[in-house]
N, C-alpha and C positions, 0 to 999 in steps of 0.2 A: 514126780518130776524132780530133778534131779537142781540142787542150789548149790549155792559156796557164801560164808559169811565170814564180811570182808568190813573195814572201815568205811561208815560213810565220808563222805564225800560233799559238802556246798552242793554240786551240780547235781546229787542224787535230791533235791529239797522235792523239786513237783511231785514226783515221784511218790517219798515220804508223807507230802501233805493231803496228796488223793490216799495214802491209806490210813492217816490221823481224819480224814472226814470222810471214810466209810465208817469205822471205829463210832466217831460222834452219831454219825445217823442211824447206828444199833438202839441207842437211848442207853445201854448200860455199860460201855467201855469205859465214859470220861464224863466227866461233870462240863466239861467243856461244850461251846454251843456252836460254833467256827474255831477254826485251823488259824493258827498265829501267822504272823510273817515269817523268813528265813532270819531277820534280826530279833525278832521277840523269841526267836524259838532257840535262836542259837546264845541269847545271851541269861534263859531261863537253864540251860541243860550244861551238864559238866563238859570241856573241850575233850576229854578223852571219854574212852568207851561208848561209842556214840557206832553203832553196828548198823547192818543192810544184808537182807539174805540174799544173793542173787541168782534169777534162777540162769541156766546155760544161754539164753538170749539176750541177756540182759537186762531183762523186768526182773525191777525189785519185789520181794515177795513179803517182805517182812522186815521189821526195824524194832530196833532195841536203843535204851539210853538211861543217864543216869541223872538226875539232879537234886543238888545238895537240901539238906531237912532243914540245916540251921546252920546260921553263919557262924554260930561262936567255935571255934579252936577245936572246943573236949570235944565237937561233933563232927569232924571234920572225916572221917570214918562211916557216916553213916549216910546213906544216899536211897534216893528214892527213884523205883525203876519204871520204866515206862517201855512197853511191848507189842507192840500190834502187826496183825496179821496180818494180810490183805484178801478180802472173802473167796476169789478163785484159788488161793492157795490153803485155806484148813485143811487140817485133816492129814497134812503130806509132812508132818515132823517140821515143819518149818521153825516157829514156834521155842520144840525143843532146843532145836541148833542154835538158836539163837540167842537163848538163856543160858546154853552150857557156856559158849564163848563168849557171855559177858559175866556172866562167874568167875570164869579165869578172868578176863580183862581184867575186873574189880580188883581182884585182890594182886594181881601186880601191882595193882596204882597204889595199893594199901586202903584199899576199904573194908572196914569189916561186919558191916552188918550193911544188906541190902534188905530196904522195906518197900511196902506198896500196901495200897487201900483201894480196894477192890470191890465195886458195886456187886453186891451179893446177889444177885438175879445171874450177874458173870460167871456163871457155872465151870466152863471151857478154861477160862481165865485162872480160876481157883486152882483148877483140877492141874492146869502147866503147872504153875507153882509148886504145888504140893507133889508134883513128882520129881521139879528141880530142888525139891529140900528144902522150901521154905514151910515155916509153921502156922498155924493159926494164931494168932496173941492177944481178939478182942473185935468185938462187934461194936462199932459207933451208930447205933438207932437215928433214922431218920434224920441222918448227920446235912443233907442236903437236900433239896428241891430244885424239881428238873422245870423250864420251862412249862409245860402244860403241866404244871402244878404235883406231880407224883414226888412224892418222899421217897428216899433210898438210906436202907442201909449200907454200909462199907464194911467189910470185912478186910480186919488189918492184919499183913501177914510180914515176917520177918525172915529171913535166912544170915544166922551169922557165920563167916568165916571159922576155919578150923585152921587156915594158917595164918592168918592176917587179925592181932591184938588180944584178946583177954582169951582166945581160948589157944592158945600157943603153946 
């Protein structure tokens, strides 16, 4: 099926929040147990590069966004991504489109390294990543506990910019 990815949108939110809690109900997407409000969600995530894949109907198929690692200055380049799919759509590149056009976005804004921690059971997840250029840099052990009591590791991965800061 055929998509376009474009800026979200406020009104695209319901949309977004039924595929942040299909996501939650996999058990390995997010450490998360429920879907924020449109104000916890919009004031957790950066105002820009905030993505929607749409497909030609207009169901959103997939979402992408970035939110800051730390508030001080030196780190103000460094953001952390967040991607999910919606389950009638895997498998269709949605995914890919999604990460490439917020690759570009990022490093317009001037971001230069995009990170993410990635429940390691997320195989699918990894595997985007690691075809959009990001690297492995570190397993956090049993960094978390899920509700019904399961430990998870995280697999933390990076992608840094080659036009935006130290590697210029």
């Amino acid at each position: 099926m055929k998509h376009i990815v474009e800026n979200m949108k406020p009104t695209d939110w319901n949309q977004v929040k039924n595929i942040y809690i299909e996501g939650i109900r996999t058990g390995i997407a997010t450490f998360q147990t429920v879907a924020p409000s449109w104000e916890e969600w919009d004031k957790s995530h950066i105002s820009t590069c905030r993505l929607v894949a749409r497909s030609l109907n207009n169901d959103i198929s997939g979402w992408a966004a970035l939110s800051p690692t730390s508030s001080r200055e030196c780190y103000k380049g460094v953001v952390e991504v967040s991607i999910y799919v919606s389950e009638k759509f895997k498998g269709q590149g949605v995914g890919k489109s999604l990460m490439t056009e917020l690759i570009k976005e990022s490093e317009a804004n001037g971001f230069w390294t995009l990170y993410c921690a990635i429940i390691k059971e997320n195989a699918a997840s990894i595997a985007l990543h690691k075809k959009c250029g990001f690297r492995e840099i570190g397993i956090r052990e049993k960094i978390a506990k899920m509700n019904n009591g399961t430990w998870h590791d995280v697999m933390l991965m990076e992608r840094r910019s080659s036009v935006v800061g130290v590697n210029q």
